[in-house]
N, C-alpha and C positions, 0 to 999 in steps of 0.2 A: 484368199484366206478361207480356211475352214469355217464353219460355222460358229464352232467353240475356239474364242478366241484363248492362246492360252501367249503368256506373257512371261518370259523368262529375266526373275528382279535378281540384281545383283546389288546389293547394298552398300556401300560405302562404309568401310570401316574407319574413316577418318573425317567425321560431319566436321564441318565449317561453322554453325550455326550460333556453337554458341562466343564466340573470339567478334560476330560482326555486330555493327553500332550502329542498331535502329532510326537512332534519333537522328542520322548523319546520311545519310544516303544518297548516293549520287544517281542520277538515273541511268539504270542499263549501263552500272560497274560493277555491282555485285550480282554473283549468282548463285543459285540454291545448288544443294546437294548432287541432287541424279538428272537424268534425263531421258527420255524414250527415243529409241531408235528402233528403224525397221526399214530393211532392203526392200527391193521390187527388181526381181532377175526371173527370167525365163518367165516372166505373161502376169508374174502374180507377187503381191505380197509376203514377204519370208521373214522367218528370225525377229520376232516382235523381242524388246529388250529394255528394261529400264538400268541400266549403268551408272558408275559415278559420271559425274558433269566434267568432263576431258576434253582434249586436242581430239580432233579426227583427221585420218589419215588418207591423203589422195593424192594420184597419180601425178607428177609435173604435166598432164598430157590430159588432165580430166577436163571432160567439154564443156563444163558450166562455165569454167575459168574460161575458157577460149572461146564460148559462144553465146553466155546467158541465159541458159536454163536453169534459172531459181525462182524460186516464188518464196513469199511468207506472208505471216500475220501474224496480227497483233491483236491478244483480248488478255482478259483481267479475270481475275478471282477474290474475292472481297468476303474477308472476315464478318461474321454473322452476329446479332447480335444473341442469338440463345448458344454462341459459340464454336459453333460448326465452320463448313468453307461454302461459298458457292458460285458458280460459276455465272456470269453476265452473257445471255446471248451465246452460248458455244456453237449451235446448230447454224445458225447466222456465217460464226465467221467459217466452219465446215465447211456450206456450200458457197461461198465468196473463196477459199482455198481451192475448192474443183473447179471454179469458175476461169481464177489467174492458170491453174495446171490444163483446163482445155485451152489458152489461149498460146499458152506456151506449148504446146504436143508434150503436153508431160500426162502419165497415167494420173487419174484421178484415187483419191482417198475412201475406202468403204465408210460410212457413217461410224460400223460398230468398230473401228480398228481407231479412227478418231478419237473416240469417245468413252472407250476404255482406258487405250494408253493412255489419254488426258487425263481421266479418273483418280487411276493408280499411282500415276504421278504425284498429284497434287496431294493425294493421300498419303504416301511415304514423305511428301515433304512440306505438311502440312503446318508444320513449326515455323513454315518463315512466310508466311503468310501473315504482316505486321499488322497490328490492329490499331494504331491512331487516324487520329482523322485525318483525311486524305488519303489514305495509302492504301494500297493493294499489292499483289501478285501480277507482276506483270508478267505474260505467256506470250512466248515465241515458236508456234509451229513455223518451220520453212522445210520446202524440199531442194533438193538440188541433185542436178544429171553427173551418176557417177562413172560414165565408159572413161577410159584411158585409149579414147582415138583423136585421131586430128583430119578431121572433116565434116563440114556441114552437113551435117543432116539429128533428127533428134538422138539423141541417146537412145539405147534401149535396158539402163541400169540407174535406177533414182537411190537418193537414200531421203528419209522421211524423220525427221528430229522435232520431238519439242523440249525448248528448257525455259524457265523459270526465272525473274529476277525478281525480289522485292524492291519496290519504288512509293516515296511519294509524290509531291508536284511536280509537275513539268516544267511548267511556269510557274514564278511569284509573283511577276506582276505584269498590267496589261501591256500590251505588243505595240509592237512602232510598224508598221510593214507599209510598202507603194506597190501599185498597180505594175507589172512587168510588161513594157510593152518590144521589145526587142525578141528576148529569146521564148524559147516554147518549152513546157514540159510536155505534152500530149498534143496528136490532131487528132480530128476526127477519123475512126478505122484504125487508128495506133492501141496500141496495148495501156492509157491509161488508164483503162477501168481497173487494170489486171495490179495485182501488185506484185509485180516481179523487179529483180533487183536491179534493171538498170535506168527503170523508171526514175530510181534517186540517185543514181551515181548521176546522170545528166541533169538533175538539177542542182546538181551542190556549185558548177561555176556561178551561174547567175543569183543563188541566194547566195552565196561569198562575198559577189561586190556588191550585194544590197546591204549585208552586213557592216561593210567597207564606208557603206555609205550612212550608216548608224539604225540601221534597220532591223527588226529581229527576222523577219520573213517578207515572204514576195506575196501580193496577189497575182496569179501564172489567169493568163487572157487566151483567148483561144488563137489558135495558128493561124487562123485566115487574115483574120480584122484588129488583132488586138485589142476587140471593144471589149469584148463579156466577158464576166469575169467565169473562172472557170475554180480553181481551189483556192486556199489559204496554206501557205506552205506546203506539210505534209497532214494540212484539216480541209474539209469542207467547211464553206465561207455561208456563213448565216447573217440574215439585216434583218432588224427591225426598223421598219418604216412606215410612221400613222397607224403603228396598231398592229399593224401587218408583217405574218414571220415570213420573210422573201427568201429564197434558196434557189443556187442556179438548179436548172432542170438535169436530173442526170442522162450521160450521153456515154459512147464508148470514150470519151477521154477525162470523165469524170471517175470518183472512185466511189462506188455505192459504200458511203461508211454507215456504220451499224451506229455510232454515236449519231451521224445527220440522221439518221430513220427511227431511231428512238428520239431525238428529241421533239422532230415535225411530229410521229406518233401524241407523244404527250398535248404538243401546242393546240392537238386536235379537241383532246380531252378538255384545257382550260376552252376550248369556245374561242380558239382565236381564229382569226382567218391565215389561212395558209396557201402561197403560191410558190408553184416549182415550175419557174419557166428562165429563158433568156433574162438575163441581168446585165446593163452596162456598167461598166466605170463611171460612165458620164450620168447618169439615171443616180447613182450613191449618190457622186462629189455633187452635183445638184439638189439634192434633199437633204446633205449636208448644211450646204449653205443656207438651205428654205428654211433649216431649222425643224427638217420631218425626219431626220435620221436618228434614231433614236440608241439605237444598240447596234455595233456588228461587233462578230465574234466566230473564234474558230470550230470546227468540232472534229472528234479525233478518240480515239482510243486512249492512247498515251496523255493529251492536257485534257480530255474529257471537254471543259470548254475554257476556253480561253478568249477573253475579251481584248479587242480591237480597239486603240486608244488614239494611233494617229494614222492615218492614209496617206500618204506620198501618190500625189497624181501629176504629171505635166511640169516636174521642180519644184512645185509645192508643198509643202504641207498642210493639212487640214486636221484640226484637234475634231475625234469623236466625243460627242458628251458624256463623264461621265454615269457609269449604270445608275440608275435610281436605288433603294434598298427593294423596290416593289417590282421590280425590272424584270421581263421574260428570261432571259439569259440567268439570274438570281433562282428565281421560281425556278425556274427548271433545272437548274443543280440540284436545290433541294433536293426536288422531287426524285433526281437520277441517284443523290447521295443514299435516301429514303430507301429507294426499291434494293439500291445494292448491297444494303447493312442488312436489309432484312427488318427495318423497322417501320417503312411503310408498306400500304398492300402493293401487293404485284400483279395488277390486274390485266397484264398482258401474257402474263407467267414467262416473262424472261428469265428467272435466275434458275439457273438450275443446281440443285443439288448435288454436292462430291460426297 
């Protein structure tokens, strides 16, 4: 890319905006106006474009379909309280975006081509950006390998998209999920950290029959042992135990999320004790029973956080206690709800400005 990024908008003469029903929203059905795209042919980024939000068109022979070169991510944009837009963490998920594209051989993203088109974007469609409580702009960068060959090896033609939905909860209420001790979503040295898309097509059999089985998600264990626990669905798995914020340690089969790292951030801030190491299944269901389990819960971009109500361990069930109102998992929504309105301070300066 040239220095001077220059972006060619093509507007939409048929907006959607005003026909959709805020109050009703399903998550990741509705989508906003435009969207930014931009090639990478011959070594470099080309043809920067914000367009209306369309079908795109690719080869029966394209290699993503036949061999899994995609990545994406997932962040938020939240209505401000002096009115404006602003973005949560963009920089965060930027380099977690180059991070899944180095693991995939996919070319990486420049910061300023990121972080413009993101911009402009969100600026031209900054009407759907809902403002009740709970809600935001949900953003979807993904890239994906666009050659028309049929052979192994990387592509050497990506396209680069973000589009837009407005959402609010993920969940309404707390999650039923068991410990997975059969199948794997990640081993160690595998592409979990990476979020590329076949990371979730392989876990949708085994959360199916956990569903089947009246469940809302999996606790996924690690490959070798089945003991540790490793995510919470598609969250990172948070405990409160005696006081203490517990979180697996992250590893290449873990997903560095920016919800787990803002909230261990803040837990720092209240003065609590915080450890990121190895966690069993058997180390919870035991401080379940002790009566030392206080809170577990998920964290994620998409439910922000999401409270853990019953654990399925070994054909059991085990009830989690309900949260307190003074509960770390409580407090710290707050606190995340706070920084992202714009109406508490932001003393990390996570929110960035559109």
């Amino acid at each position: 890319m040239t220095e001077t990024l220059t972006i060619h908008t093509l507007p939409t003469t048929d907006s959607r905006l005003a026909t959709q029903d805020f109050d009703h929203l399903e998550f990741g059905k509705v989508f906003s106006d435009h969207m930014f795209v931009v090639d990478y042919r011959d070594g470099e980024w080309q043809d920067a474009q914000i367009l209306p939000y369309g079908d795109l068109s690719v080869s029966p022979a394209n290699s993503a379909l036949h061999y899994g070169q995609a990545i994406f991510e997932g962040m938020k944009a939240y209505h401000q309280a002096d009115g404006g837009v602003a973005l949560f963490r963009p920089l965060d998920n930027w380099a977690r975006l180059n991070a899944s594209a180095e693991r995939m051989c996919m070319p990486t993203i420049p910061e300023e081509l990121f972080m413009q088109g993101l911009r402009e974007l969100i600026k031209l469609d900054a009407g759907w950006v809902p403002t009740f409580a709970g809600s935001s702009l949900y953003i979807r960068p993904f890239m994906f390998a666009t050659d028309g060959f049929i052979g192994v090896r990387p592509s050497e033609a990506y396209r680069f998209v973000i589009f837009t939905c407005p959402v609010g909860l993920y969940y309404n209420k707390p999650l039923r999920v068991r410990f997975e001790q059969k199948y794997v979503r990640s081993a160690e040295g595998g592409a979990g950290y990476a979020k590329n898309a076949g990371n979730y097509g392989a876990a949708m059999y085994p959360t199916k029959l956990a569903q089947q089985e009246g469940y809302n998600q999996l606790i996924w264990t690690d490959a070798s042992e089945h003991r540790y626990v490793e995510e919470s669905g598609t969250m990172n798995a948070i405990f409160v135990v005696d006081g203490r914020v517990i979180t697996p340690a992250l590893s290449t089969s873990i997903l560095d999320g920016i919800t787990r790292r803002s909230v261990l951030e803040l837990a720092h801030d209240m003065g609590l004790t915080v450890e990121e190491r190895k966690v069993s299944s058997r180390e919870i269901i035991e401080a379940l029973k002790a009566g030392k389990l206080e809170e577990a819960f998920g964290v994620g971009t998409a439910a922000t956080i999401a409270p853990i109500a019953v654990i399925g361990y070994e054909g059991q069930d085990y009830e989690v206690p309900a949260t307190r109102p003074d509960g770390f998992s409580k407090r710290v929504s707050a606190a995340l709800d706070a920084i992202r309105s714009g109406e508490g301070a932001d003393v990390h300066n996570w929110m960035v400005a559109v």
